[in-house]
C-alpha positions in Angstrom: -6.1 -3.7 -25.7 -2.6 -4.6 -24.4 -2.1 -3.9 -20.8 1.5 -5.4 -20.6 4.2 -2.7 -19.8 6.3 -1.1 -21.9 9.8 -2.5 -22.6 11.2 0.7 -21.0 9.3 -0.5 -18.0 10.5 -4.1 -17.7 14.2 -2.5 -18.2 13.6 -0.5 -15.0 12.4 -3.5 -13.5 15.1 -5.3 -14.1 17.4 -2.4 -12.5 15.8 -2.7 -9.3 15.5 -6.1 -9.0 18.9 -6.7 -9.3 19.7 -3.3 -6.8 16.9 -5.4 -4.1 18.7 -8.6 -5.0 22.4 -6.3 -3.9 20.8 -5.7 -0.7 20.1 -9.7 0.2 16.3 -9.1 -0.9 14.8 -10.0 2.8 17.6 -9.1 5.0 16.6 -5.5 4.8 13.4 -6.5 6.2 15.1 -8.8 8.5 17.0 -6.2 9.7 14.2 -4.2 10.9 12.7 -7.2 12.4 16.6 -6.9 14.5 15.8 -3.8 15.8 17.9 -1.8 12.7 16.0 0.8 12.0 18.6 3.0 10.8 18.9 0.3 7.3 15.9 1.9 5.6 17.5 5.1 5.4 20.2 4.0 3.2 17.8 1.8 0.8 15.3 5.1 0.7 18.5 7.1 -0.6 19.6 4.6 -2.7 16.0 4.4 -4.4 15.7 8.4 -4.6 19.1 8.3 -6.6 17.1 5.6 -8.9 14.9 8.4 -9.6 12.0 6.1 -8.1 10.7 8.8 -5.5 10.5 11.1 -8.3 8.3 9.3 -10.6 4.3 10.8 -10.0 5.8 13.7 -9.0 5.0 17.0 -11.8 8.2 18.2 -14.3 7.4 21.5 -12.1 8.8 20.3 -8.9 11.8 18.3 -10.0 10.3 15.0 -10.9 9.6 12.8 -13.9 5.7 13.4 -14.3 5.2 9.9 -15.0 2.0 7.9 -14.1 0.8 4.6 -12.1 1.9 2.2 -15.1 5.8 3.6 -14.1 4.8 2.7 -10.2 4.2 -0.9 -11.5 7.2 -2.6 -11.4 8.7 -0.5 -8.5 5.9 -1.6 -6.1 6.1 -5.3 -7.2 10.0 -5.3 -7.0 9.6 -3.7 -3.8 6.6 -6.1 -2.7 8.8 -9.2 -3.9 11.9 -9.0 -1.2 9.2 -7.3 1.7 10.6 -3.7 1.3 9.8 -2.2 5.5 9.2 1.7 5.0 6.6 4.2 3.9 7.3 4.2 0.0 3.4 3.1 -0.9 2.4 6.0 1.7 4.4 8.1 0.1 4.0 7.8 -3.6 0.9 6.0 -3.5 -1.2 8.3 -1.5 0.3 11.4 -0.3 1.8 12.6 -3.9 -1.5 12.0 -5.5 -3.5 14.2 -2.9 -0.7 16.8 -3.0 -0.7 16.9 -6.8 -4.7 16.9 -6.7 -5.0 19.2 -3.8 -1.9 21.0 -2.7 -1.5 25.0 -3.5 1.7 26.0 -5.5 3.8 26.6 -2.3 2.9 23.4 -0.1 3.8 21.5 -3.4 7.2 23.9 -4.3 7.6 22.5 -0.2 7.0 18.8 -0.1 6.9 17.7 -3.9 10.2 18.8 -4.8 11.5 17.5 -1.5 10.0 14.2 -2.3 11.6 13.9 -5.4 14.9 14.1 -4.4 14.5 11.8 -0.9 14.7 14.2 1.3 11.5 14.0 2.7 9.2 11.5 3.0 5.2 11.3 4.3 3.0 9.6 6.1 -0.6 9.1 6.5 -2.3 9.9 9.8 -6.0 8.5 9.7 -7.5 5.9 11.8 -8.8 7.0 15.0 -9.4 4.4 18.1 -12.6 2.3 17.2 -13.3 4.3 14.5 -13.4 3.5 10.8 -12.1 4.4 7.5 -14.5 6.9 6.6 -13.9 10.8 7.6 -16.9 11.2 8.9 -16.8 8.5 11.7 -13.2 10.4 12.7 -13.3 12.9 16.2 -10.4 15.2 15.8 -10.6 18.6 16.0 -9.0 21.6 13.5 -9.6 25.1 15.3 -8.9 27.9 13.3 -6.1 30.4 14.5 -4.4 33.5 13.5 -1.6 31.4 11.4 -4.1 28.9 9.6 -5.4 25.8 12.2 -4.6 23.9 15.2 -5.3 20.0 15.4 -6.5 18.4 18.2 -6.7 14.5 18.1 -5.5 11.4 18.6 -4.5 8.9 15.5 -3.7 5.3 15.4 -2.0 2.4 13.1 0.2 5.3 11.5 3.1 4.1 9.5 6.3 5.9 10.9 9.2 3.4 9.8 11.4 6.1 8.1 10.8 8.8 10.2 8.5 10.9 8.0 8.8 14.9 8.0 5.1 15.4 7.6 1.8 13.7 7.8 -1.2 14.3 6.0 -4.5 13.7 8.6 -7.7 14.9 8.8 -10.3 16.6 11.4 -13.4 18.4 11.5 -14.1 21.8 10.8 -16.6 24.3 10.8 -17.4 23.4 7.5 -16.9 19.3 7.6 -14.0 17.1 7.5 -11.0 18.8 6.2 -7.5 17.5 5.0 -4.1 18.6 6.8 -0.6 18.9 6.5 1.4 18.7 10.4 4.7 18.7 10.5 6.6 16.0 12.7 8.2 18.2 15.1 5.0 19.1 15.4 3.1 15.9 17.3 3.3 15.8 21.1 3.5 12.4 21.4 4.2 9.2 19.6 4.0 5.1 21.0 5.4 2.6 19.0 2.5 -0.3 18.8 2.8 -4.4 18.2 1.8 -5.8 15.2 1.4 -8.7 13.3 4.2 -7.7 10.6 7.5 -7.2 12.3 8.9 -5.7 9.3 6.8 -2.6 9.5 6.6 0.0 12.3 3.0 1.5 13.1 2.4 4.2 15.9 -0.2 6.3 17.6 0.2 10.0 17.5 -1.6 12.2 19.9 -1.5 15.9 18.6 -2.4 19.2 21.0 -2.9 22.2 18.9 -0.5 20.9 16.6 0.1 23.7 13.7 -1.4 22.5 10.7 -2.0 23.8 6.9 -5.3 23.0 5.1 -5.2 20.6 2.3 -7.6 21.4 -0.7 -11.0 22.9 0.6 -12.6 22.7 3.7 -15.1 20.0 4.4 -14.0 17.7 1.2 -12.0 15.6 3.1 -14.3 12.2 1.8 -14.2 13.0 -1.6 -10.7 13.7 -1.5 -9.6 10.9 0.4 -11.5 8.4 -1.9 -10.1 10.1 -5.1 -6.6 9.1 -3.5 -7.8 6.2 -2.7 -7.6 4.7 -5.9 -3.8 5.5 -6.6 -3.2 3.6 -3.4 -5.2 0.6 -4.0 -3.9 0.0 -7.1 -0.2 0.7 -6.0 -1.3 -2.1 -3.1 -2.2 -4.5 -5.5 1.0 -3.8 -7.1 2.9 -4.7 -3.8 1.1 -7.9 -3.3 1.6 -9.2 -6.9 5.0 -9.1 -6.4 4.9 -11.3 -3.0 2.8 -13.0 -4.5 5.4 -14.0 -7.6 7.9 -14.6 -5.0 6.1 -17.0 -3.5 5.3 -19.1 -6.4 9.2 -18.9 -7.4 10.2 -20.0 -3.9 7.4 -22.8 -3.8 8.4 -24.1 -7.1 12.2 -24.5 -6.5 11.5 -26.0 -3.1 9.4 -28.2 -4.6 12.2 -29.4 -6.7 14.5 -29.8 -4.1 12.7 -31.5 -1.2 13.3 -35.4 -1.9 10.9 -37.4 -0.3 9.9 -41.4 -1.1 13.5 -41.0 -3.7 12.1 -38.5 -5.4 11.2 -34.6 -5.6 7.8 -33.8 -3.7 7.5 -31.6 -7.1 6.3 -34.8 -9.1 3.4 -35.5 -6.5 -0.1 -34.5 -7.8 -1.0 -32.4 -5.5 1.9 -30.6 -4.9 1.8 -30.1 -8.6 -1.8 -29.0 -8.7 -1.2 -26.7 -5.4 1.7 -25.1 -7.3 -0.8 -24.5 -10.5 -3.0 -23.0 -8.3 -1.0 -20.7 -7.0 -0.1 -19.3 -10.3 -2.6 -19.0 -11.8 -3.8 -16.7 -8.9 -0.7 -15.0 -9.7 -1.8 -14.2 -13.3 -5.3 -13.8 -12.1 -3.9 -10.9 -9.7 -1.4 -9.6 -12.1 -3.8 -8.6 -15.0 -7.0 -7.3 -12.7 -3.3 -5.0 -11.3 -2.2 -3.8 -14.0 -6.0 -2.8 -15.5 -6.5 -1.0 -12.0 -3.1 1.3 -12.7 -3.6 1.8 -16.5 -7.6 3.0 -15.4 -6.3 5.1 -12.5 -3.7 6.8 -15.1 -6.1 7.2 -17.7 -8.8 8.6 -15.4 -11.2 6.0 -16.9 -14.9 5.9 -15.8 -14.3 2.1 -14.7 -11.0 3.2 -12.6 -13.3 2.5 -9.0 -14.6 -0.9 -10.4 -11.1 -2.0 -12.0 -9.6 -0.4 -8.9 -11.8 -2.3 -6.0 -12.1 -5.5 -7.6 -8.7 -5.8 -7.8 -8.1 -4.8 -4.3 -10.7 -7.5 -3.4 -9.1 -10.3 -5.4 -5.9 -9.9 -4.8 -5.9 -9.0 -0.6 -7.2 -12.6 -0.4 -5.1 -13.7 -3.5 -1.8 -12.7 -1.3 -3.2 -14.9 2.1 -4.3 -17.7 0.1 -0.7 -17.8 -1.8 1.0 -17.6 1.7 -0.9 -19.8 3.3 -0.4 -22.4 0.6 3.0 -21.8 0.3 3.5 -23.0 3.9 1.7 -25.8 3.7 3.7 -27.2 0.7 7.2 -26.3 2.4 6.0 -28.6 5.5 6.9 -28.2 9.3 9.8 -25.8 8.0 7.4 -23.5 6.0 6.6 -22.2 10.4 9.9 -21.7 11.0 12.3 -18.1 10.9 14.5 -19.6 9.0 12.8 -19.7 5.9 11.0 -16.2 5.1 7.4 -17.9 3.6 6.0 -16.7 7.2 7.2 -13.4 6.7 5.3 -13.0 3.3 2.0 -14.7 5.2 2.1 -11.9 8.3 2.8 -9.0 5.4 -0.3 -10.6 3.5 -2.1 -10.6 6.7 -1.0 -6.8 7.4 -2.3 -5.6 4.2 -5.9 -7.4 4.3 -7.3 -4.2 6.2 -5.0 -1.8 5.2 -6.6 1.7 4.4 -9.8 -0.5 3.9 -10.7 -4.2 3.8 -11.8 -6.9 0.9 -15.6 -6.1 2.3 -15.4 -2.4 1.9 -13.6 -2.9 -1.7 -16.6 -5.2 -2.5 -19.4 -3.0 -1.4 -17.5 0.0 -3.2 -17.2 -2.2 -6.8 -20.8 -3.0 -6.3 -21.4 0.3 -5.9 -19.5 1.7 -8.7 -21.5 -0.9 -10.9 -24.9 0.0 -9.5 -25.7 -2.9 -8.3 -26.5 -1.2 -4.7 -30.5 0.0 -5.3 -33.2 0.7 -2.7 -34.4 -1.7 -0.8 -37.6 -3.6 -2.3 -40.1 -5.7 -1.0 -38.8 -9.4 -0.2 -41.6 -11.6 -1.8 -41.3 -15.0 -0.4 -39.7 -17.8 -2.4 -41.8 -20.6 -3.8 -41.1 -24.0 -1.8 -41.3 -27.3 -3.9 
């Protein structure tokens, strides 16, 4: 089978690289890194008029009806130049449950708003010490009059962007349930540090915030983990095109850097560093683009393809960084050059709506190689 995209795909490719390569690539991440917060607004507008923010969304509610293949090149363009903002949120993860999930009216509300770049969402769902799954999570949805009220505090929520509306999840009387709470609606929010300047992450602390019920009551898991998939492959995605970046910015350093009368480029093992890194790269890009075409095609691999390319390819992404630095020397540490950028981003996605252990243990899963546990007999000593 042939997994490559479609020419129509590369052409759109090509269209936003060159609109990312308009906007200085990095200095929109930069920026952010400045305090300009206000500089994602106008590259979010400028992708909606793209028609990027409309791609997974349905023909019903003003969008293109197009699958993860089409969110290929987007991510990775995006992925190449650090693109700050909530776009993998977004398209990645909240379209997918909405389109799954959402009744006719919350997806006539948010879908079509999506679509156009009005509105933008966010995911609300680690709790304080608490883990991925939603059964470990302590927040509360009482039931009222009007639908529910949301009780709970949730941390490491992306907010660059200023979303209208996060989707979060609490228990109910009948399990962990998904929700819908509108941004006016959380009483609080504190801006935390973190190890990627370019992003923004927060904790929001809702009181009885209003909130609408996503899909059924008490399928929060299976739901979550359905969406799951688009976002993990739409990760991958991202980090495929740092990861390309990198190897191009390596490579013409390389070429550059004179040292003994000659470029560092011709030494072994920058040479074989380089080769490395690549064919990573390729490594990454193939186990990425099988995880989108098995997610699209609803395949009954789509959780392997899915989690063994997260797991390659989160520690694909550190170990290209990493490299990277080490073959641009002392200045690969420095701000000037933006190689340390791409290492903290790499860094910022390894535990990101899961880790590479949880993908493992979920591919191993998927392929049945998780049994009951037998007897241990004793191995033979020669």
């Amino acid at each position: 089978m042939d997994f490559a995209l479609s020419e129509e795909q590369e052409l759109f490719r090509t269209a936003i690289r060159k609109y990312m390569t308009d906007l200085g690539k990095t200095d929109i991440a930069r920026s952010i890194i400045d305090g300009k917060l206000e500089s994602i607004t106008r590259v979010t507008s400028g992708l909606a008029e793209m028609g990027i923010s409309a791609i997974p969304i349905p023909e019903e509610q003003d969008g293109l009806g197009l699958g993860a293949l089409d969110l290929v090149p987007v991510f990775e363009e995006t992925g190449r130049v650090l693109l700050p903002g909530i776009q993998l949120e977004t398209l990645a993860l909240a379209v997918p449950l909405l389109n799954a999930y959402g009744t006719q009216v919350q997806k006539s509300n948010w879908l079509t708003k999506v679509a156009t770049g009005e509105s933008t969402i966010s995911v609300a769902w680690y709790e304080q010490n608490r883990g991925l799954t939603p059964k470990s999570f302590s927040a509360i949805a009482a039931k009222t009059t009007s639908g529910y009220a949301v009780t709970g505090t949730k941390t490491l929520v992306s907010v660059l962007g200023n979303p209208d509306i996060f989707v979060t999840a609490a228990q109910t009387a009948e399990g962990k349930s998904l929700f819908l709470i509108k941004a006016s609606d959380v009483a609080s929010q504190k801006i935390l540090p973190g190890i990627d300047e370019t992003q923004q992450i927060a904790q929001l602390t809702f009181d009885q915030a209003p909130a609408e019920l996503l899909g059924e009551p008490g399928e929060a898991a299976q739901m979550s983990d359905n969406a799951l998939l688009h976002f993990n492959a739409a990760l991958c995605s991202s980090m495929v095109g740092g990861m390309d970046e990198l190897v191009h910015t390596t490579t013409e350093y390389a070429k550059i850097r004179i040292q003994f009368n000659q470029p560092i480029g011709r030494f072994q093992a920058v040479k074989h560093g380089i080769v490395n890194m690549k064919l990573d790269l390729e490594t990454a890009r193939s186990l990425s683009y099988y995880a989108a075409w098995a997610v699209e095609n609803n395949t009954e691999d789509k959780e392997t393809a899915v989690h063994s390319a997260r797991s390659f390819v989160s520690k694909a992404y550190i170990k290209a960084a990493a490299d990277s630095i080490q073959l641009h020397g002392g200045i690969g540490f420095t701000e000037e050059l933006d190689v340390q950028l791409y290492l903290k981003r790499a860094r910022y996605y390894e535990n990101y709506f899961g880790s590479v252990r949880d993908s493992r243990k979920k591919a191993a899963r998927a392929l049945g190689w998780h049994t009951k546990s037998t007897k241990q007999h004793p191995v033979p000593v020669s």
